[in-house]
N, C-alpha and C positions, 0 to 999 in steps of 0.2 A: 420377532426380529429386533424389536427395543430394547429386551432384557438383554440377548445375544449381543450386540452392541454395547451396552452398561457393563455387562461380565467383561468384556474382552478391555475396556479402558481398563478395572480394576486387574485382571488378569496383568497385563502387560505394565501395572503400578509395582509392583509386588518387587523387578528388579531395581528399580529408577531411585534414585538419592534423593529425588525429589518430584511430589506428584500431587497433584490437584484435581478435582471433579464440583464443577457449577454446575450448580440445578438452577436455570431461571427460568421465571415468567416475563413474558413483556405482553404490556397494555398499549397499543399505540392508541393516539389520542385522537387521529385522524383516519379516514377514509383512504385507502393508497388506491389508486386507478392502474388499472392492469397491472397490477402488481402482486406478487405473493407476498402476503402476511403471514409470517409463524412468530405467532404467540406464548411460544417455548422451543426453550431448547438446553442440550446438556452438549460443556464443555470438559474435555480435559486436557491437561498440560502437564506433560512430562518430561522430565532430565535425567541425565544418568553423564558421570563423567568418573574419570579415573584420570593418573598422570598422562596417560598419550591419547586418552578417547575420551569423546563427545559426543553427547546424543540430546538434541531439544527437539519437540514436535507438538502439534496441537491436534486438536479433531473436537468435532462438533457437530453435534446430529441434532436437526430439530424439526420440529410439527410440517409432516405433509411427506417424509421422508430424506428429506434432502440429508445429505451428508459431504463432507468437508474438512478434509484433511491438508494439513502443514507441516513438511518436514523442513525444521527452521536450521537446526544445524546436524552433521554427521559428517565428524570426520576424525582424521588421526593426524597428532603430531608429535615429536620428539625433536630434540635440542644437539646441536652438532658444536663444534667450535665456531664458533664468532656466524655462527648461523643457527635458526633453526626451518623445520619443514612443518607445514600445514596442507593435507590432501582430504578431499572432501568435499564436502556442503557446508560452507562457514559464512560470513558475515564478514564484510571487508568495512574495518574499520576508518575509512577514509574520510568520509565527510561528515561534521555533525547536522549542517542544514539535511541534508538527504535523510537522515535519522529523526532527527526532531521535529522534523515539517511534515515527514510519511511524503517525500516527492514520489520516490520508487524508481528515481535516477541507477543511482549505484547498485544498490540492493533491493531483492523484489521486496514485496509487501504480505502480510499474509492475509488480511482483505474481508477477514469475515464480517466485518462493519467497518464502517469508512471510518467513524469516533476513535479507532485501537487499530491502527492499519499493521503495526508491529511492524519485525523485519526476518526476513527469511534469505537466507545464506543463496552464493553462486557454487556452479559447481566448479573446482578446478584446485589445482597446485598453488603454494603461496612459498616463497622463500622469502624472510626476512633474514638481515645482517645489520650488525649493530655493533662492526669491529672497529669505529671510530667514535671517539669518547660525544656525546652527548646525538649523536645521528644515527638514525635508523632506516634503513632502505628495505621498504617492501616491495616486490614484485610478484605479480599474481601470472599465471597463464590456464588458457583452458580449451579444451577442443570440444565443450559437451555445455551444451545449454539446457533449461527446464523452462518456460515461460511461468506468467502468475498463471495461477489455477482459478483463483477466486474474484471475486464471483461467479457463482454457474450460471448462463444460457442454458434453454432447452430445444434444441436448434434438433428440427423433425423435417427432412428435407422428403417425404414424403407426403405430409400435408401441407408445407409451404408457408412454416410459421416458424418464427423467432420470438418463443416467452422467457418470462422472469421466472428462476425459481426461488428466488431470493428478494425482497425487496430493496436492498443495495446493488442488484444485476438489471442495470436500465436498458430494455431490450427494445430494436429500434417500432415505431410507429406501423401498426398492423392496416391502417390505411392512407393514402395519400389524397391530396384535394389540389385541383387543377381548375379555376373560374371556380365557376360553381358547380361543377360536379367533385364525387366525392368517390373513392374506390378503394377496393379492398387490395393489398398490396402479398405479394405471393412472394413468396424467396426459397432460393437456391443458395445453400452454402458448399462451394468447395472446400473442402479442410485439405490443408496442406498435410505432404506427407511427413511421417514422422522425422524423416532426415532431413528434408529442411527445415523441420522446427530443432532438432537436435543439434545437430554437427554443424556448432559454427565457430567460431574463432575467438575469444578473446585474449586481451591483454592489458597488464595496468601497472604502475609504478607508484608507490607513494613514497615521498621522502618528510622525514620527521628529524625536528630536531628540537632536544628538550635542555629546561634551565635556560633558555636564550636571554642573554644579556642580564635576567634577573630569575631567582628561584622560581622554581613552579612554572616559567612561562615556557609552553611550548607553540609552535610553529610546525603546519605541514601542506606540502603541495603535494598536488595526484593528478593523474590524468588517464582514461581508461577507454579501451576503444571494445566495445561488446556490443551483444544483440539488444533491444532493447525488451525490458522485461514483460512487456506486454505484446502479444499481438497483434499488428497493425489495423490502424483505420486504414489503413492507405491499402485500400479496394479497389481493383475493379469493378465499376458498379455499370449494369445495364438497366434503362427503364426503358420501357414498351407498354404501350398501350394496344389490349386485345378488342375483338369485336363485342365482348358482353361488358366492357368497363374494366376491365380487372388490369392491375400493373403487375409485370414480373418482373424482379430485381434479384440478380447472379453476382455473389456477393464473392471473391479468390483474397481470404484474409492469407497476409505476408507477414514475414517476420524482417524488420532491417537493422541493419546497426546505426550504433550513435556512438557520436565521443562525449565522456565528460571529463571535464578537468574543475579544478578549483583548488580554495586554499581555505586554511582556518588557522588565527590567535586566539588563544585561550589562557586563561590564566585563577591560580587556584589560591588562595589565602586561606592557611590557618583549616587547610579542609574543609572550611565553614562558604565560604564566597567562592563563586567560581562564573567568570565571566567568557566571553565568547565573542570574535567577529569573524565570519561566513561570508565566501562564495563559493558562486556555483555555476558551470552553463553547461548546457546542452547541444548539442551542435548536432543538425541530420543532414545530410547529404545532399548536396543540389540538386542530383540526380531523381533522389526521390520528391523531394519539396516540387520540381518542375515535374510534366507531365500525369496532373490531378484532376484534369478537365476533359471528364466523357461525357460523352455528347450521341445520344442517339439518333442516325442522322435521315430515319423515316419522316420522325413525328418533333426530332429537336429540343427533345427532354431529356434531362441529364442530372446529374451530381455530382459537383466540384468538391472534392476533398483535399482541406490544405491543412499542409503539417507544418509547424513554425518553432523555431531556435527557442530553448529557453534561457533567461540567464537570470540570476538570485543572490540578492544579498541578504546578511541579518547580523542583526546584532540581541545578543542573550546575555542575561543572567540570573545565577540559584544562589541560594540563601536558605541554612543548615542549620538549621537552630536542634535545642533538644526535641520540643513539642512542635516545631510548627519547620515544614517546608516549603520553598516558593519561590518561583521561578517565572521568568519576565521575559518576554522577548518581542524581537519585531522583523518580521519579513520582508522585503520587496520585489518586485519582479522587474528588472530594468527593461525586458524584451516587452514588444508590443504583440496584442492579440485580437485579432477582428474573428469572430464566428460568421463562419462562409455555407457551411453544410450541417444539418443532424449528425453527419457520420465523425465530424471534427472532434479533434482530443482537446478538450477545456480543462486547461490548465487551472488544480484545485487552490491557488491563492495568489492574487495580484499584491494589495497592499494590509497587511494583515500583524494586528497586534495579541499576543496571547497571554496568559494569566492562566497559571496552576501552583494549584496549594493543598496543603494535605496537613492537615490540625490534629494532633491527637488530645482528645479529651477525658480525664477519667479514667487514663489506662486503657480501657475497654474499649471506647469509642471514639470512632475515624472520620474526620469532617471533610471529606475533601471537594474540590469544583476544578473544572478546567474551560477555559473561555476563550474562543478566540473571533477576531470582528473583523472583518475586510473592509476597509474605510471608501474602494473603488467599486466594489460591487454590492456592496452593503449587505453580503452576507453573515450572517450571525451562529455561531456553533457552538452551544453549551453543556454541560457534563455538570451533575451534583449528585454528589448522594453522600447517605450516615452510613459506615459501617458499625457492625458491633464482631468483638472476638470472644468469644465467648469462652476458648483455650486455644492451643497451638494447635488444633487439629480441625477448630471447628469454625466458622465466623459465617456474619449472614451482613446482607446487605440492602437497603431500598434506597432510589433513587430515580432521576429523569435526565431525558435527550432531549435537546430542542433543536432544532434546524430553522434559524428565520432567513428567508429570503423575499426582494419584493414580489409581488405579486408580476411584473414583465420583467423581472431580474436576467440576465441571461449567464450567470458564473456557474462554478462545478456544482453547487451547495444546492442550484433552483430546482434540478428534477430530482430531490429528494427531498423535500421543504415540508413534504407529511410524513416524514419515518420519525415524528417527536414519538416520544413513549416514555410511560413512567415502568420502571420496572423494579423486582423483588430476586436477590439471588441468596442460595446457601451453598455454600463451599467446603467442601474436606480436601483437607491437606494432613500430604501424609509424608 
């Protein structure tokens, strides 16, 4: 089954303009509790484009079986007067915080590690016009949604379990504790039907307008009303306590929409500098924010699940030298956030500054690190490693993940604080 897998990456390389295959190991340094550890795995990364078509997709198979696929973009476009058409799976260009941060507002994620969240295209129509000198009006619509895929659950609603297959898939607590007893917790997943995961509604507007007031600066607002790309927490959750101890919990995950809007200044120098200020909000509907409190009314046990508005500022900038890259920024979250339930959506960064650099040395040899520190929750998320290129076809690389969070921390970073790993990869690029 592994070769047939390796063949069929290679196989489907052969048409693509451009194509990649990692072979890595990873060493985690810790112990993961209830979690899957794969200690290898093999990626690949393919493109293929022409003047009207686009094709980007990943896939990723690693130790224990698991498999993992991303279709990031497909789609077709061509050029009309003072318009063109984009139909497909693309990547909506709107926000750079939603790109740079990995929020997964605008555009899903493609999730195979939380460190490289990438971006993976909506499905739907895009028409831009740009028949007014320096302004450009994009408008998106869509009647067809795909949620994130990644990470897997292994949700076995016959034995009454929810595992990780993944060690970035945090699956919820296989026991509950009430005083001092403790019990095994059983679950029911209804999975919604495919038409209410599919057929829903979006729509979006971004308007751009470039050169403003001084060369290079451009300006643009957007605001988009679609499904949101994950899956809801927002369950119905029942708990019941039986006569041998045991809790069952009936879990109806939904899918709801959100609006987002925001804006970004940016500004380029000399191709070498290029500066950035970002926002961003989130806005869910009252309707669903109100009534998140069930309540079992035998026994009076329950699970309140609250979903809350996000909103986001930053400020960035990169710097383009010959040998060395590097890029500065800083995030904030103006909204506030109280954790109510386990089942709650923990927003991945409150107040967070990042540092990425990328040194070439030698020709041959690639230094790079990526850093970033939440100054409110004190979580810590770091990236190093050497590359070597050995030619344009070959290069190898070693390098480590850290995750530090405090030991009662409670941010997105804390239930993953053991997935550090130093790891080894080789790469062909073809």
């Amino acid at each position: 089954m592994k070769i047939l897998i390796l063949l069929s990456f290679l196989s489907s390389s052969i048409y693509a303009k451009y194509g990649s295959i990692s072979f890595r190991h990873n060493d985690p340094l810790g112990i993961i509790e209830n979690q899957t550890v794969n200690s290898w795995w093999i990626n690949s990364h393919l493109e293929y484009s022409t003047d009207k078509f686009v094709f980007s997709s990943q896939f990723q198979f690693e130790e224990g079986g698991l498999f993992m696929y991303s279709l990031q973009e497909l789609y077709y476009e061509n050029s009309f007067n003072h318009f063109d058409l984009k139909a497909g799976i693309y990547n909506l260009d709107y926000s750079y915080i939603d790109k740079k941060w990995g929020l997964g507002k605008v555009n899903k994620r493609v999730n195979f590690d939380f460190f490289n969240p990438d971006q993976e295209g909506l499905v739907g129509i895009g028409l831009t016009f740009s028949k007014f000198k320096n302004i450009t009006i994009n408008g998106f619509f869509s009647y067809l949604n795909v949620p994130e895929l990644n990470p897997p659950l292994n949700i076995d609603n016959d034995k009454g379990t929810i595992t990780s297959r993944s060690s970035w898939a945090d699956a919820p607590d296989a026991v509950a504790t009430s005083g001092s007893l403790t019990f095994p917790l059983e679950y029911k997943v209804n999975n919604p039907s495919i038409g209410d995961l599919v057929f829903k509604p979006s729509v979006g507007l971004n308007v751009k307008v470039d050169n403003l007031i001084a060369k290079d600066l451009s300006f643009n607002v957007f605001a988009i009303y679609k499904p949101e790309n994950q899956v809801s927490n927002e369950a119905n959750v029942e708990l019941a306590i039986t006569p041998i101890t045991s809790g069952k919990v009936t879990i109806d995950p939904s899918l709801v929409h959100h609006f987002v809007f925001g804006a970004n200044i940016s500004k380029k120098i000399c191709n070498k500098y290029f500066a950035n200020l970002g926002f961003l909000s989130n806005k869910i509907s009252e309707k669903t924010k109100i009534d998140s409190d069930i309540i079992d009314e035998n026994i009076g046990l329950g699970i309140d699940i609250n979903r809350a508005d996000e909103t986001y500022i930053e400020a960035s900038g990169g710097y383009n030298f010959d040998s060395l890259k590097l890029n500065l920024g800083f995030l904030k979250r103006l909204s506030s956030f109280t954790k109510e339930s386990t089942l709650d959506t923990i927003p991945r960064w409150d107040s967070v500054a990042h540092l990425n650099f990328e040194y070439a040395l030698f020709m041959k040899f690639l230094v790079g690190g990526d850093l970033k520190y939440d100054f409110s929750t004190k979580d810590r998320v770091y990236q190093s490693s050497v590359g070597y290129k050995y030619s344009p076809y070959l290069s190898a690389k070693l390098g480590f993940q850290i995750i530090g969070s405090p030991q009662n921390g409670e941010g997105f970073w804390a239930r993953y604080r053991e997935n550090d790993s130093i790891f080894a990869d080789v790469k062909l690029t073809f």
